[in-house]
N, C-alpha and C positions, 0 to 999 in steps of 0.2 A: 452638757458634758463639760468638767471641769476640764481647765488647763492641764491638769496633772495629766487626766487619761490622755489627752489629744495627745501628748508629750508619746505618753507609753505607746498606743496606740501607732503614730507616724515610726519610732521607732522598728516596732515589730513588723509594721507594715516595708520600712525599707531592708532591714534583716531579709524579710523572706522573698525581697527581692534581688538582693544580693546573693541569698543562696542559689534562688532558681538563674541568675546572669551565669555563675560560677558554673556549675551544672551544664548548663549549652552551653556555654566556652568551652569545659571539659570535652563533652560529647562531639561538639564540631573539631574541636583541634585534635580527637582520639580518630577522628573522622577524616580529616584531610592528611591523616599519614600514611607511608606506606603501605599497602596490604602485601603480604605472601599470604595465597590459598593454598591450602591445602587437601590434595585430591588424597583421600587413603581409602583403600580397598574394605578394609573390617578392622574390629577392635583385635587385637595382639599384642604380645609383650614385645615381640621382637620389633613390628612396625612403629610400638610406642617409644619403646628405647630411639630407635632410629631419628624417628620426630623430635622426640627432645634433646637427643646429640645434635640435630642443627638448631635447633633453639639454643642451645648452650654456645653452640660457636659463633654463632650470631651475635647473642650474648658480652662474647669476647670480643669482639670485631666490633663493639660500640652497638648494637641494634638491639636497645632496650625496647621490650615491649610495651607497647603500649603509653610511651614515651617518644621513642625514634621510630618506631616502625610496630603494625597490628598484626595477628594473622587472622585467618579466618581456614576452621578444618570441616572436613565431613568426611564422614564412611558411606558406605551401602552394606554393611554387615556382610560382608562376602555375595552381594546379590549381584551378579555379572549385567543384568537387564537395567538394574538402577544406574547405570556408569554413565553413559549420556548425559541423561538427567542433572543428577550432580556435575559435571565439568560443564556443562552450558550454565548450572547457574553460576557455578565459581567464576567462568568468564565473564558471567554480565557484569558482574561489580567492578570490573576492569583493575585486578591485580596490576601489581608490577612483576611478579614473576608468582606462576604456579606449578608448584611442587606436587610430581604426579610419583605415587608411591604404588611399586609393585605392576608387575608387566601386562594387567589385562587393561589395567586402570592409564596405564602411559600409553598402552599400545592407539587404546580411542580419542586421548587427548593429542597425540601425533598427527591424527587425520583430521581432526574439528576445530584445531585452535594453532591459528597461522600468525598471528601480531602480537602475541605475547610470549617474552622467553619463557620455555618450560624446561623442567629441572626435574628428571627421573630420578625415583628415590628405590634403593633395594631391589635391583636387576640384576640378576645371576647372568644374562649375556645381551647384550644391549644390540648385539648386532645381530645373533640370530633370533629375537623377537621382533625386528624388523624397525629398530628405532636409531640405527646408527648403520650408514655403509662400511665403513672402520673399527677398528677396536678404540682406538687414538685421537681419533677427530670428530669431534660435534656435526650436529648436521641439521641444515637449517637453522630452525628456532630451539631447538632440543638440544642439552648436553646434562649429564648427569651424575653416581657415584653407583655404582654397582657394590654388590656384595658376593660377588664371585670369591668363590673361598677356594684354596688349593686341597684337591681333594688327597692327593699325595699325603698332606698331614695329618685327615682325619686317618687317612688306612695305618698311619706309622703310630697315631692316638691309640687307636681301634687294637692293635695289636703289643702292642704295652699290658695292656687291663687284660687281651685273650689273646696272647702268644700262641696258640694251637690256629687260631681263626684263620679258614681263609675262603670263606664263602659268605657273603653278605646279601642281604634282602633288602630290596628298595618299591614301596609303590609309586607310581605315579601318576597325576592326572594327563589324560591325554592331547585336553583341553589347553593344556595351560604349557607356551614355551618355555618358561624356567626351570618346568619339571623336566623338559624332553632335554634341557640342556644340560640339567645334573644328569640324567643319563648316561649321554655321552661323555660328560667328563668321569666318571664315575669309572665307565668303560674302559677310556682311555688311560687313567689311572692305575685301572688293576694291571694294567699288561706288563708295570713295573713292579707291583706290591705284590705279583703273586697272588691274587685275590679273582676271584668272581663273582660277578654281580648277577644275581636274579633277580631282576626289573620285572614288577607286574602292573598290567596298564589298570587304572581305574578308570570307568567313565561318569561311574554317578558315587555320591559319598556311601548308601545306603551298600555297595557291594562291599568296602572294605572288610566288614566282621568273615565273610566268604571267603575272598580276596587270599585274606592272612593263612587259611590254612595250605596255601601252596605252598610256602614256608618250610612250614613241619618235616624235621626232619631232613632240612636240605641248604639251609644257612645257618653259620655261626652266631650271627646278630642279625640286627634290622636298623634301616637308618630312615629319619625323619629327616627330609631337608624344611627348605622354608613355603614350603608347596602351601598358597590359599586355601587349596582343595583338600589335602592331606592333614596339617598342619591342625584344624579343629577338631579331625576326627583322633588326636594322639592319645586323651583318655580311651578308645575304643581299642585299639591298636597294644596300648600299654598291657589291658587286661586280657586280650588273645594273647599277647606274646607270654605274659606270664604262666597261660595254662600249659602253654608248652617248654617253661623254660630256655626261652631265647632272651638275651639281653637286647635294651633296643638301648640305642644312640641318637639323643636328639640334637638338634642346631644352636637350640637356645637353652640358657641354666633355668629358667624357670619349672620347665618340668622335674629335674634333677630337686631342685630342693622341694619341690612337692611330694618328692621320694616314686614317680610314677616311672623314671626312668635308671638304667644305669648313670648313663653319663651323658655330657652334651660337648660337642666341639662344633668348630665355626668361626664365624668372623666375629666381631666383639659390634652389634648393630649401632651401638652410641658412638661408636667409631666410623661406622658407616654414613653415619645420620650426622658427625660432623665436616666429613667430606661433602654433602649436599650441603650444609652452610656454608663452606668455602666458597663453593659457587653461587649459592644465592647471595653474598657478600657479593661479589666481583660483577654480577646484573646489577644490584642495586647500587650499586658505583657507579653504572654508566658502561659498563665493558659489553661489546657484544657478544653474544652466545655464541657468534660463530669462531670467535677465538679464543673461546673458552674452555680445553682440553676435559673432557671426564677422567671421572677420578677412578681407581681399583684399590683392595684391600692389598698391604702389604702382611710379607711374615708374622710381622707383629702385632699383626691387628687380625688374629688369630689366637684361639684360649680354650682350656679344657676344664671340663667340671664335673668329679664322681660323687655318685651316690655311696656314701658307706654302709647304709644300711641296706638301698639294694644287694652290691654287692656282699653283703652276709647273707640274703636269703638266697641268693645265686651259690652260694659256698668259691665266692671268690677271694681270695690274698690282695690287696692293692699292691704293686711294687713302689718302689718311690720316685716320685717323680717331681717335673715342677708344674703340676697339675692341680690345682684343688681340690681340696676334697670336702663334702657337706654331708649335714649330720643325715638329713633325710636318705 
């Protein structure tokens, strides 16, 4: 072999050694940086927004992925049995803080995992799903950001769009604290708005199409909160409500410009989802979780969003508002 190849040759040969050094240094140093786990319930627009509102204030707070800090996320598609499973492994890899999203998903990770700060993501009451003795105060290794919404504004929303309304239809799972606890506030709310709520329990998804015709005939609207259980069956829901002519109300805009809904009010979830980065900034600093106050939605971090072409086939007037409004 001439001098020339041995030349090309030792070159190519150190090239591709230099790539693959580069490569494990990449991998190890992506390796030795922070992890947040991410524990999520199922795929959702509302849980994705949420997720990326603390990505983004993390983000902002200096905690570039994959840079200053990794994450690592998984769902169970809504499968209550897989929840275990998943948070023991997220534990094994030994996070610095895991982020447990939605109350069946925190409620197991409360009881299984004691040495790691955990950070509740999108809990409608943190204290009656039994993950906080307080409204105010973290407990133990757990503190979080709920997205408890003031129901107060959806009924003042609700009634804007259907000034006559004042009987509302809500399902619920019976399974599920967040759902038992819009309930109650739901309850509590009308006794100022003049409204009544007809709460029907669900216990398995497959009754809802059943479920809905209690309805009929007996509420103005229907409301979708951010129920796991609920929540995927809203295509099901959309199309009963429309055979009888009842607007429904959901949590989140997504439905709304799909055109399946009237309208949607609620907390704004990337708002929600940047308050659980607030606090996963303040773990990964070094602060402990036990002086780490949870976060709530303010006024502001509350928004409305109508269908106008629903509202045409309803034979609704929109009035004007500082609401939005989309084409679907």
């Amino acid at each position: 072999m001439n001098t020339k190849k041995i030349t090309t040759l030792m070159i190519l040969t150190l090239s591709i050694f230099m790539v693959s050094m580069m490569t494990l240094f990449s991998r190890t140093t992506k390796t030795n940086l922070p992890l947040v786990a991410i524990a999520n319930y199922g795929p959702h627009s509302s849980l994705e927004d949420s997720i990326q509102g603390m990505k983004d204030e993390l983000s902002n707070q200096g905690f570039i992925e994959n840079k200053t800090i990794r994450y690592e996320m998984v769902d169970v598609g809504f499968e209550p049995s897989l929840i275990p499973q998943m948070i023991m492994n997220l534990k094994s890899h030994h996070p610095s803080v895991l982020v447990v999203t939605t109350t069946p998903v925190a409620q197991y990770a409360k009881g299984a995992v004691k040495d790691i700060p955990l950070v509740y993501n999108v809990i409608t009451d943190p204290v009656a799903a039994g993950l906080l003795d307080t409204v105010n105060q973290s407990q133990g290794n757990m503190t979080g950001s709920s997205d408890k919404q003031d129901v107060r504004l959806l009924f003042d929303f609700a009634k804007r769009l259907l000034p006559h309304a004042s009987n509302v239809g809500v399902l619920y799972s019976t399974a599920e604290a967040n759902d038992i606890a819009l309930i109650a506030m739901m309850k509590q709310a009308a006794k100022n708005s003049r409204m009544h709520v007809l709460a029907i329990p669900i216990d398995q998804a497959r009754d809802i199409s059943v479920s809905m015709q209690k309805f009929k005939h007996h509420v103005d609207f229907i409301y979708v909160g951010a129920s796991g259980a609920i929540q995927p069956a809203l295509p099901v829901i959309a199309a009963e409500s429309k055979k009888m002519g009842i607007p429904v109300f959901n949590l989140n805009d997504e439905a709304v410009r799909l055109g399946l809904v009237l309208a949607s009010f609620g907390v704004d979830y990337h708002r929600v989802g940047m308050n659980t980065g607030k606090l996963v900034a303040r773990s990964l600093r070094g602060e402990s979780i036990k002086t780490i106050q949870p976060l709530y939605p303010t006024n502001d971090d509350h928004h409305g969003l109508v269908s106008q072409q629903n509202a045409t086939s309803l034979g609704l007037m929109l009035p004007d508002g500082d609401y939005h409004a989309a084409a679907a």
